[in-house]
C-alpha positions as CSV (number, residue, x, y, z in Angstrom):
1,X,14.4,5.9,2.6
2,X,16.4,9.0,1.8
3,X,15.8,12.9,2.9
4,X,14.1,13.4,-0.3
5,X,11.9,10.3,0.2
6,X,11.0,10.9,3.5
7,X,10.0,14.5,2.5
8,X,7.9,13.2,0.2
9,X,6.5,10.4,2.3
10,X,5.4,13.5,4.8
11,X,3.4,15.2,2.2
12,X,1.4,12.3,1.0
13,X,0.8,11.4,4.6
14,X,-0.6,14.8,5.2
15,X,-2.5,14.7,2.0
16,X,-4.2,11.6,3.5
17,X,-4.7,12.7,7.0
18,X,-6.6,15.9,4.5
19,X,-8.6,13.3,2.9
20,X,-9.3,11.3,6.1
21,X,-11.2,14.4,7.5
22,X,-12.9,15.3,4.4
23,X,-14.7,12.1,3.9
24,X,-15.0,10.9,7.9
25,X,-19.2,11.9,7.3
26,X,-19.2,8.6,4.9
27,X,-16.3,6.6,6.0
28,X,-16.8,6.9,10.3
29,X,-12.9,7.6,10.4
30,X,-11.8,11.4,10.7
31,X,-7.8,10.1,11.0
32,X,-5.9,7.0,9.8
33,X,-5.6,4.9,13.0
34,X,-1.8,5.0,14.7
35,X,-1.3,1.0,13.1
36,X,-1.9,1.4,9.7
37,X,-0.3,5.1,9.7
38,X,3.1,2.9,10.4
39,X,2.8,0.3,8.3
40,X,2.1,2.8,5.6
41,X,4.5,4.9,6.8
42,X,7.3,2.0,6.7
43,X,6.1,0.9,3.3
44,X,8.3,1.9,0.9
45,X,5.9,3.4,-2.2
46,X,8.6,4.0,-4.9
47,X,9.6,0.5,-4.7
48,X,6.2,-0.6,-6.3
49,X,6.0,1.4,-9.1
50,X,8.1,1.4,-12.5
51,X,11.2,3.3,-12.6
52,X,10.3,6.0,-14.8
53,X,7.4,6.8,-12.3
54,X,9.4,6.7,-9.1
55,X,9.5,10.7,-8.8
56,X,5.6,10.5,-8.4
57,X,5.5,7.6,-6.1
58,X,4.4,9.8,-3.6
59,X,1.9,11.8,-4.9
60,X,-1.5,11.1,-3.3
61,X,-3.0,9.7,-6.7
62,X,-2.9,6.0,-9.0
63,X,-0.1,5.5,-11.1
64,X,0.2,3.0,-14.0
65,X,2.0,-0.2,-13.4
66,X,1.5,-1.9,-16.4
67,X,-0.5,-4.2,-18.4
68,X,-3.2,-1.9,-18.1
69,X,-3.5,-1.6,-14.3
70,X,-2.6,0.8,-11.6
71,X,-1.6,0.8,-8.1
72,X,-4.0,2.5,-6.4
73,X,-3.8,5.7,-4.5
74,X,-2.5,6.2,-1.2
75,X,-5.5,7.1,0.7
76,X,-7.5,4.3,-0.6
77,X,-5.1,1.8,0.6
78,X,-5.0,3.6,3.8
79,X,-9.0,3.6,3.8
80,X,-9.5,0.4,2.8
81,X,-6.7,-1.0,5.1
82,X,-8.9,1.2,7.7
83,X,-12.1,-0.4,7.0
84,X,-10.8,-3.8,7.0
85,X,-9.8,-3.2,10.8
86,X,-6.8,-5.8,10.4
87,X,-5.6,-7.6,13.6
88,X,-2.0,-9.1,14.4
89,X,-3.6,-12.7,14.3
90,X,-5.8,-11.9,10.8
91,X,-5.2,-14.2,7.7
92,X,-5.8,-12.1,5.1
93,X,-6.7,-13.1,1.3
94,X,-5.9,-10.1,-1.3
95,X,-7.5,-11.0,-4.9
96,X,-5.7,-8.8,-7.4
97,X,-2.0,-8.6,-5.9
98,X,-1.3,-6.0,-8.7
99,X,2.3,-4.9,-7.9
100,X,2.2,-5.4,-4.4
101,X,1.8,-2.5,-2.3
102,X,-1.3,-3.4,-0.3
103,X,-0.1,-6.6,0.6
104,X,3.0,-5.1,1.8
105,X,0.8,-2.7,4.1
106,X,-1.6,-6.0,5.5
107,X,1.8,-8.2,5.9
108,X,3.0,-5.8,9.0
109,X,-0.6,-5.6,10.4
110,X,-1.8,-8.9,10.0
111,X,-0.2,-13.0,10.3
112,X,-0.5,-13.8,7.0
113,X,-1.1,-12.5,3.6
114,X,-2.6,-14.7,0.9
115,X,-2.6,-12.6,-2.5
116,X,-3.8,-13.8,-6.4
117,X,-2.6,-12.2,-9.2
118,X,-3.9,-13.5,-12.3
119,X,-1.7,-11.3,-15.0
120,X,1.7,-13.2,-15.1
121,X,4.0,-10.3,-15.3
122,X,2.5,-8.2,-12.2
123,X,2.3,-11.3,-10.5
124,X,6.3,-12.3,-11.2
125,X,7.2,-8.6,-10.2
126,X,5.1,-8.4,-7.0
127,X,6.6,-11.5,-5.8
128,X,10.0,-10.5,-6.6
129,X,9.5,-7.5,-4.9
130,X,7.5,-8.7,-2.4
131,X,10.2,-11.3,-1.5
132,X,13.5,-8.5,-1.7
133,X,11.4,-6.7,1.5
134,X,11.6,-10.1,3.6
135,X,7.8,-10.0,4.1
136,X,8.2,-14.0,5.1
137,X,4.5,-13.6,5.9
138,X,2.8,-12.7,2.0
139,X,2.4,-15.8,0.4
140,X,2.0,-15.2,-3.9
């Protein structure tokens, strides 16, 4: 990533760490665990949404993907990744690949990666994506 990502990158990190502590009274976590802070970290955002969207990649919200679906925001995937306590020798199966972004996270936590995507154009993209990263371990 460039300067400008990386700047970027930093602010929705702390904007997660923010939303880590305001929920840890419902969630049991008051910080994104060390693991899944690097694997979101090293997860290149703006390479899962559309072009025109890229200068918002960043921001700690959803952003349309297409055919009516969204890739979800930042802290959820953090929080879900969280709750599903993913270890190096986990096989994971991910219904609803949309463009790829969680699978990306799970596929440097985890062995394997099993994702379905049942709309045909998010499922070509994620794949082509998903396959341009080298993650040898997300199977579409």
């Amino acid at each position: 990533m460039g300067t400008s990502e990386d700047q970027l990158m930093e602010a929705m990190l702390r904007a997660i760490d923010q939303h880590f502590k305001e929920t840890a009274a419902y969630t049991g976590y008051d910080a994104m665990p060390a693991r899944i802070r690097a694997a979101v970290t090293a997860t290149p955002r703006h390479l899962f949404v559309p072009a025109d969207l890229r200068s918002q990649a960043y921001g700690d919200y959803p952003l349309p993907i297409g055919n009516g679906q969204t890739i979800s925001q930042p802290f959820i995937v953090a929080l879900m990744t969280t709750l599903l306590q993913p270890e190096p020798g986990d096989k994971v199966l991910e219904i609803g690949t949309g463009c790829g972004y969680q699978a990306a996270v799970l596929a440097q936590l985890v062995d394997s990666v099993y994702t379905v995507e049942i709309v045909e154009p998010l499922a070509r993209a994620a794949k082509k994506q998903l396959a341009s990263m080298a993650l040898h371990n997300v199977y579409c």
